[in-house]
N, C-alpha and C positions, 0 to 999 in steps of 0.2 A: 185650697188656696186659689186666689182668682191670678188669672193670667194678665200679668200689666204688657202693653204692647210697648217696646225697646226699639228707638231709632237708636242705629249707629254712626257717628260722624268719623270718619277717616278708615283706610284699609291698606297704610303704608307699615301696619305692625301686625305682627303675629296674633295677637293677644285679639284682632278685629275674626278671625276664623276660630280661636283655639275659646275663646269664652260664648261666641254662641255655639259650638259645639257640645257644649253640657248643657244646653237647655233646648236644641233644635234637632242633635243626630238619634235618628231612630234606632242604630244601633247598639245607645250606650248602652251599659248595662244599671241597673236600678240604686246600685250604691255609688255610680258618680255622676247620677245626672241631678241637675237642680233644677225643680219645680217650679212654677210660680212665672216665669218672665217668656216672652216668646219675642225672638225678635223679627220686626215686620222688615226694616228697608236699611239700607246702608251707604252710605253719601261714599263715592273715591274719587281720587285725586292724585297726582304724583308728587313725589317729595321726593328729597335726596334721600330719602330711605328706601324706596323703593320704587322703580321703574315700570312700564305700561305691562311687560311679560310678568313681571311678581303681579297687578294688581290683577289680569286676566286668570293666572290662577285661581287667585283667594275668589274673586268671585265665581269664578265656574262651582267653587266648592259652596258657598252663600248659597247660589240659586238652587242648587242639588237639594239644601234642605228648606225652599219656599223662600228663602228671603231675596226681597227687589233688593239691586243694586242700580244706585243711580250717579251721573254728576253733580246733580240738582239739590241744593240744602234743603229748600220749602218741600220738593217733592220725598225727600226723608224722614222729614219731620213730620207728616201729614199723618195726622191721627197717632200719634203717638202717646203714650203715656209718663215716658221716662226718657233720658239721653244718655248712652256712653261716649265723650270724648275719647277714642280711640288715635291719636294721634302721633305717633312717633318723633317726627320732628317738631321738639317742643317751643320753636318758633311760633307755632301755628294755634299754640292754645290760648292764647290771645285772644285771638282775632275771631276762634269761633266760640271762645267761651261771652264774646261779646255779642255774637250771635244767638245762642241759647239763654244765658241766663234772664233774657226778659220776658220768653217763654211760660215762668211759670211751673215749669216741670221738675222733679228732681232728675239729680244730674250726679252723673261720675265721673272725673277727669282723672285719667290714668297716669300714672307718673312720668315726668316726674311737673311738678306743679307748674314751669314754666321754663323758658331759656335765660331769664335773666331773673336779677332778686325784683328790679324796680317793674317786670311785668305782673312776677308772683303778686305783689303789691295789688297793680292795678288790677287781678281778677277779684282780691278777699274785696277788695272797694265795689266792683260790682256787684257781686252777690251781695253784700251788707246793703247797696244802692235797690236794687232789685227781692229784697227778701227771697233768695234764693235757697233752697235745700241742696249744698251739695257737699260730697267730701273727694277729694284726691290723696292717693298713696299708691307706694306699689303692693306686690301683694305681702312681700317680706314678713312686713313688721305682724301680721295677719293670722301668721305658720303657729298654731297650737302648741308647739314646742318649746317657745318662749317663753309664754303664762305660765306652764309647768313648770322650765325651770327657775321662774320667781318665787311662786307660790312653793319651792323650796326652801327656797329661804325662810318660809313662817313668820312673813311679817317684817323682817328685819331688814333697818335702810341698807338701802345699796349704794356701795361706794365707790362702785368701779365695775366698768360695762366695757366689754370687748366682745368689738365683731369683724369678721370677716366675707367677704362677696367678691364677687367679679365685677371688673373692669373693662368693656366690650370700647373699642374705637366707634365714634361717632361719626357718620361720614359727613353731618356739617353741628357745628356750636359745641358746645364744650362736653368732652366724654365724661369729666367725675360728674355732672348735671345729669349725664342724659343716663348715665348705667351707676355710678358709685350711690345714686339714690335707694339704693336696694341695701347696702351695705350700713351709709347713713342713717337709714330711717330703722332698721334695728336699731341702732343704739340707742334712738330715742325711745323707740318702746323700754328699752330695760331702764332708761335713766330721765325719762320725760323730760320736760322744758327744764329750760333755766340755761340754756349753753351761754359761757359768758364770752369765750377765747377758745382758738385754735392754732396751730401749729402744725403744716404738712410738709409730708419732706417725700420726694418723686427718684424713683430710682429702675433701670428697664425690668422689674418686677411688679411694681406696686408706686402706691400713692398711700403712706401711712400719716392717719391725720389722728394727733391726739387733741383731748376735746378739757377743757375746764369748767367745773362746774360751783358752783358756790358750795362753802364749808366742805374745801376739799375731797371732793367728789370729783371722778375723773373717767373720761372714755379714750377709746382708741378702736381707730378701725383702720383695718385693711382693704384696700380694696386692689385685688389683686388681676391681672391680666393675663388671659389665656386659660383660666382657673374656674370651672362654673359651680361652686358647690358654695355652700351658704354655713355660718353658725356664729359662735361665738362662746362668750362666757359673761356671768353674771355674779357677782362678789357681794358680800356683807363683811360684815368686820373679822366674825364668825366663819361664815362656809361662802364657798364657792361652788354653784355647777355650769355644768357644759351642756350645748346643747345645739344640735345640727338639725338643719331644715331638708325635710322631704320634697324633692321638688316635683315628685309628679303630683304630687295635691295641691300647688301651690295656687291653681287655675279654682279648683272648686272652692277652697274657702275663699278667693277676692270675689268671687260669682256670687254664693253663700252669702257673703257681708253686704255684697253690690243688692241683692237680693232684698233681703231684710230691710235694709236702706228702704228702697224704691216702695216697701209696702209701710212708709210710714215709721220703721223704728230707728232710733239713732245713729248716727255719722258715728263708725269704729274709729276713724280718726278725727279729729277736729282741725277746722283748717287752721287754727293759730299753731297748733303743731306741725304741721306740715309746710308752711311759710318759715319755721325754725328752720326746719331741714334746709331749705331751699338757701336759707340765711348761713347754716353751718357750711355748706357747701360754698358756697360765693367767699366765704370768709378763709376756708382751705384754698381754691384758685388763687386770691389774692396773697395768701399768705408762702403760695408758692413762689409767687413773683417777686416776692419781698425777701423774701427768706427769717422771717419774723414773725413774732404771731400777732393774730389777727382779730380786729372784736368781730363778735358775731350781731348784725344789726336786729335791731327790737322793728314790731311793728309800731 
């Protein structure tokens, strides 16, 4: 498989060290490294996510394995083949997915899609504007665990999706946005589009937001604080199973998909599903402040 060359934009998230580590450290071992991507250079910056001493680390670890790190967007992109928006403060996906998408390049924008629903908006108008190849999600929805426990089901509609995920504090914009996206965007895998309504209700545990779906079809999720473990369940009329997410693989299948992507094969998620999500969620915040439920906006 040919090596596509991978500029990185941002280094105020984990995920800017921990995914080119499966394709750059000489150490891995041969069952969790992923082939095919090599990343040349890495744009940082400060965000309230992380300060000059966190991004001095991630880079000393970048340069260890060959990759330039720079301030400089142009000097990142140069000669590149692909882009990961790596960017934690999802303020900033905006502003650089405005910058990339007329590039030309496929592109991956890490979760969650934006800090507001009316940005999400304005990046799908982008790429639509620019013909751009990209998809965003986190790695959740992703976890092989999922597919398994549907294709338990044998076919049979599902009527009812429960998940649960962590809750992490944001240190700026809104936490169910920047972290409950991991929990949300399951449930859309088990129960695809359509969310019409929701209903959240906030307590010093959780944010439990149940979801409406047409022909009485129904989700709920958890998204719990302090809590880091992933799963849920997935219903027919018939059976229900269970099913919990491995999270130390959680890096190589989003790498995996990120992968495949960049060499030309389909977006694992689609960005009108991921602009749902982004919709489910604005519609839970709101629905918080109301205490009422909430429509979930169409594109």
């Amino acid at each position: 498989m040919q090596n596509l060359k991978v500029a990185v934009i941002g280094l105020d998230t984990s995920h800017s060290v921990e995914l080119p580590r499966l394709c750059m450290a000489a150490d891995l071992p041969a069952d969790k490294k992923v082939d095919g991507l090599t990343i040349t250079a890495c744009q940082r910056f400060e965000t309230p996510f992380q300060n000059k001493e966190g991004l001095d680390k991630r880079q000393e670890q970048l340069e260890a394995w060959g990759i330039k790190v720079t301030e400089c967007f142009d000097e990142a992109i140069a000669d590149c083949d692909a882009v990961m928006i790596e960017i934690n403060d999802p303020a900033l996906h905006l502003p650089y997915f405005e910058k990339v998408a007329p590039l030309g390049k496929p592109i991956f924008l890490d979760k969650p899609l934006a800090g507001s629903l009316q940005e999400g908006r304005k990046i799908l108008e982008l790429a639509k504007k620019y013909n751009a190849r990209v998809f965003s999600c986190s790695s959740l929805p992703l976890t092989p665990t999922i597919a398994v426990a549907i294709d338990k089901l044998e076919g049979e509609e599902v009527k009812l999706g429960q998940t649960f995920g962590a809750l992490g504090t944001a240190p700026a914009g809104e936490s169910l946005i920047w972290y409950g996206v991991h929990s949300f965007e399951m449930l859309q895998r088990l129960m695809g589009c359509g969310a019409e309504k929701v209903f959240a209700v906030e307590n010093e545990v959780s944010v439990t937001t149940n979801v409406v779906y047409p022909e009485g079809r129904r989700g709920l999720i958890e998204s719990i604080r302090g809590m880091w473990s992933y799963g849920g369940r997935v219903q027919s009329q018939k059976k229900a199973e269970f099913f919990h997410v491995d999270n130390s693989r959680l890096y190589f299948y989003l790498l995996s998909c990120i992968r495949d992507f960049f060499h030309g094969g389909p977006a694992p998620i689609a960005m009108e599903q991921t602009f749902e999500g982004q919709a489910m969620m604005c519609a839970a915040l709101e629905s918080l402040k109301t205490g009422t439920w909430a429509e979930v906006e169409k594109l």
